[in-house]
C-alpha positions, -999 to +999 in steps of 0.1 A: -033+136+493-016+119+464-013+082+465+014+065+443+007+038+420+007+003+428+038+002+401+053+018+425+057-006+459+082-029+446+103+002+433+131+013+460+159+032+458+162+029+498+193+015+511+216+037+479+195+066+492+202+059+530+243+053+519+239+083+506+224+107+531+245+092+556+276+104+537+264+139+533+256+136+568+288+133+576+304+157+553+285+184+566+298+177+603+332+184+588+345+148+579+366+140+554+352+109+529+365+090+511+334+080+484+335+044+471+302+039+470+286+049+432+303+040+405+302+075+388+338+075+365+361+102+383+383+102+351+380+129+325+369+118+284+401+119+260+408+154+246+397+146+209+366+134+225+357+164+242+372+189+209+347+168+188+320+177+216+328+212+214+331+219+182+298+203+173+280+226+204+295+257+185+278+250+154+238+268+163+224+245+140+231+215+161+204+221+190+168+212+174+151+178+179+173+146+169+157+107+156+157+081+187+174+055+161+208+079+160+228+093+134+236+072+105+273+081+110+268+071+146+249+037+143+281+032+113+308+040+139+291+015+164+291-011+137+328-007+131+336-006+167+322-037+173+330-058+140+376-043+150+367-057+184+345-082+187+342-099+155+306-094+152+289-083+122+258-058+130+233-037+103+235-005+110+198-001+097+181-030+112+205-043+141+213-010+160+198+014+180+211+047+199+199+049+238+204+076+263+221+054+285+224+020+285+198+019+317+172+037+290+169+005+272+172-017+303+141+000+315+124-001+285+128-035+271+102-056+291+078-029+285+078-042+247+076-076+253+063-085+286+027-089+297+017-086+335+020-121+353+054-132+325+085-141+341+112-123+336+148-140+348+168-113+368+203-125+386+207-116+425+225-098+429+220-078+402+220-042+391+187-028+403+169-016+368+174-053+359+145-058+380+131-024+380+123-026+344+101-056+344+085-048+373+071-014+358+061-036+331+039-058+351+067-088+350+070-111+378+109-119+389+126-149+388+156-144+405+187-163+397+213-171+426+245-158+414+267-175+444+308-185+448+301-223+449+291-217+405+314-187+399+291-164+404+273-178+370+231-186+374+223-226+372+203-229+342+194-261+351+176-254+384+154-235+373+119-251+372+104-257+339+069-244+351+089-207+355+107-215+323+069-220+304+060-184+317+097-166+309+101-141+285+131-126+291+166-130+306+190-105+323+224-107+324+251-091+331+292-098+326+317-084+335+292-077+362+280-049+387+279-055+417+302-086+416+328-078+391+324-116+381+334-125+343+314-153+320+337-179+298+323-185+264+316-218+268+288-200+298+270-180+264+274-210+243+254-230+267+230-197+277+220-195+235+213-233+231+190-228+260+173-194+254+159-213+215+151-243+236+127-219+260+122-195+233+135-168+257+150-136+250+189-126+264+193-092+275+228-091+282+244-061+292+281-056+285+287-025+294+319-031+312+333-047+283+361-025+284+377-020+317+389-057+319+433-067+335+457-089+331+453-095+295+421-105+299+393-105+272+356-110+273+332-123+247+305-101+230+276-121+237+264-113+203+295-129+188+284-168+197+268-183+168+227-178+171+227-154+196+211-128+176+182-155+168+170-150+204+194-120+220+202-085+224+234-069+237+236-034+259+271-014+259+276+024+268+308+049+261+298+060+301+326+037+318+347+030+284+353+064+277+345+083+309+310+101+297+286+087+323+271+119+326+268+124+285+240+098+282+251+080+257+249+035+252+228+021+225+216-016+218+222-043+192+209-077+181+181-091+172+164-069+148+124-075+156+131-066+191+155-036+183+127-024+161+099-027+191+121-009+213+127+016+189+089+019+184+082+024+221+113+050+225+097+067+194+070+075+216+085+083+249+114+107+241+137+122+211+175+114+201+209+117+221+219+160+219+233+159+183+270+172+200+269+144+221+265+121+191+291+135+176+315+131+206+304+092+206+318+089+169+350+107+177+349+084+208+347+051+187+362+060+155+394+078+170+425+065+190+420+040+214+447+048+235+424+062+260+409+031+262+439+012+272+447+040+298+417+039+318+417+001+320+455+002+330+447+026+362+416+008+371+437-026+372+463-002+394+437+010+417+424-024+420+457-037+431+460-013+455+422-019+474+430-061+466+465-062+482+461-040+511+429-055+519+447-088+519+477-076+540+449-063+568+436-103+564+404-090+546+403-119+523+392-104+485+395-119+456+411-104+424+387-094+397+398-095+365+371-069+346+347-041+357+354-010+383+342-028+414+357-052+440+331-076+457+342-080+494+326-102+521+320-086+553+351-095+577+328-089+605+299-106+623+279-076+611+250-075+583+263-058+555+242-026+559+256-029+594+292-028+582+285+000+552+275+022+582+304+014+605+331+018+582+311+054+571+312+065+609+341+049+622+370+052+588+355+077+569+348+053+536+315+051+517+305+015+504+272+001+493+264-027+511+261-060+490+219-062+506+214-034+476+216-058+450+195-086+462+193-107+488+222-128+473+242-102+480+238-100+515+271-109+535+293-087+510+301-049+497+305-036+471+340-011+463+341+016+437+373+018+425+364+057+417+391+076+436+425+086+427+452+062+437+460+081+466+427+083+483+421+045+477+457+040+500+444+065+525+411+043+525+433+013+532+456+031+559+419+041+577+405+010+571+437-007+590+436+021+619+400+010+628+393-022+625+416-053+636+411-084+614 
């Protein structure tokens, strides 16, 4: 009776939604899983996070309509996170702006600035709103191989300057989902020399910024010189701070497009719950100690899936960011293929790498989103099935 909108076709959700019913399938026939496949924190906020969020939804006063923009004191305590860690200098007025989610302003952003039949510039693989967003907007994708030969970094300089006459916008993503890939600075340098060259805008979402090993540290894209002349940065307290479900990232940069976005939220939706704003201040104002902690048993989980993966001669490499481990498929099987055998046959949910773009095909991708003990149980079954 009701047809959906042509918006619509190139919009799926099918192969996360097939993982999906597939483990449910199995859980209800009485199996034990073993869930790596979304990458939904299983680690709790700090306590002072989680006081300040209670205190604040004591207070009956705290439960009427909020601004989209944020809280001064919020859009303050982003500012001064940012300038203690990443050397960048932001305006809390003009330069800032509160999101519920990270993904909110992903979706959102081509919608400002894109006209049907632009280009936007989307890596594969690549998280799907990347090229979910511009698609609603009318956008047509240019998809950028992300591939081992270029260290999983997009050649800038095969891309065809008819495509680059039609961009408007490019997405990217590091430390990055699926691939748990990291950019060196030198990588933005050369991205914000050619973004003013093509008059492009830089999406960049850095919303892993945070769980990074081995003493590694990645660059703000926003802290290159220029890059707020033709960029905007994403970053969320969901994986930093364990509050994926709080809804809670916001977006900084260039302060033309911050104030479009701003406009079109204005019109689609209020503010972040004013308790939950004030759980983000405690978050980013308050000891970082939790910080450090969450990063440290990522890195130990991550040790646990890379080296017993590598003992059972399933070749991985070593990420040094993000809560995912990108994994070619030991077998002769698709990756779809695999995702369900190792479901049926071990009792561990993956998303196979075919979710993120064709790029990703050949690959899964591993939440590292269990205890330490489940992941080492996920190795043991993994060994027991299949010989490499």
């Amino acid at each position: 009776m009701f047809e959906q909108a042509d918006r619509m076709q190139a919009l799926t959700s099918a192969i996360f939604t097939q993982v999906d019913d597939m483990r449910r399938a199995e859980v209800a026939a009485g199996k034990d899983i073993i869930t790596l496949s979304i990458g939904s924190p299983d680690m709790a906020p700090a306590p002072h996070i989680v006081e300040a969020l209670k205190s604040s939804a004591d207070c009956c006063f705290n439960y009427g309509y909020t601004l989209s923009k944020g809280r001064p004191d919020l859009l303050n305590a982003i500012a001064g996170w940012y300038r203690s860690k990443f050397g960048v200098e932001l305006d809390p007025e003009t330069e800032i702006h509160s999101l519920i989610g990270s993904q909110d302003g992903l979706a959102h952003i081509s919608l400002c600035l894109v006209n049907p039949g632009d280009i936007v510039l989307v890596p594969d693989p690549g998280y799907p709103i990347f090229s979910a967003g511009p698609l609603i907007a009318g956008a047509e994708l240019y998809r950028m191989p992300l591939t081992p030969a270029n260290n999983y970094l997009p050649d800038l300089t095969a891309i065809d300057e008819k495509v680059l006459q039609r961009a408007k916008i490019m997405i990217l993503n590091y430390p990055n989902n699926p691939l748990a890939a990291t950019a060196p600075r030198s990588f933005l340098e050369q991205v914000v020399d050619f973004a003013k060259q093509h008059n492009i805008l830089v999406c960049y979402d850095f919303a892993y910024s945070d769980l990074v090993f081995d003493g590694y540290r990645p660059d703000s894209f926003l802290s290159i010189p220029g890059a707020k002349d033709i960029g905007i940065e994403f970053n969320s307290l969901s994986k930093t701070y364990n509050m994926a479900g709080c809804r809670v990232g916001y977006v900084m940069g260039n302060a033309k497009v911050i104030s479009l976005l701003g406009r079109l939220k204005s019109n689609f939706d209020y503010g972040i719950f004013y308790p939950l704003q004030q759980a983000a201040i405690a978050a980013l104002t308050g000891s970082q100690d939790c910080v450090r902690a969450t990063a440290e048993r990522y890195q130990a989980r991550r040790d646990i899936i890379v080296d017993g993966f590598n003992k059972l001669g399933w070749k991985v490499d070593r990420p040094k960011a993000s809560m995912y481990v990108w994994a070619p498929v030991p077998t002769q099987q698709s990756s779809f293929e695999f995702t369900v055998s190792l479901l049926q046959n071990a009792g561990v949910a993956v998303i196979p790498g075919s979710a993120f773009g064709a790029c990703g095909e050949g690959y899964v991708r591993i939440a590292l989103v269990q205890p330490e003990e489940r992941l080492e149980e996920a190795v043991h079954r993994i060994k027991e099935w299949i010989k490499l």
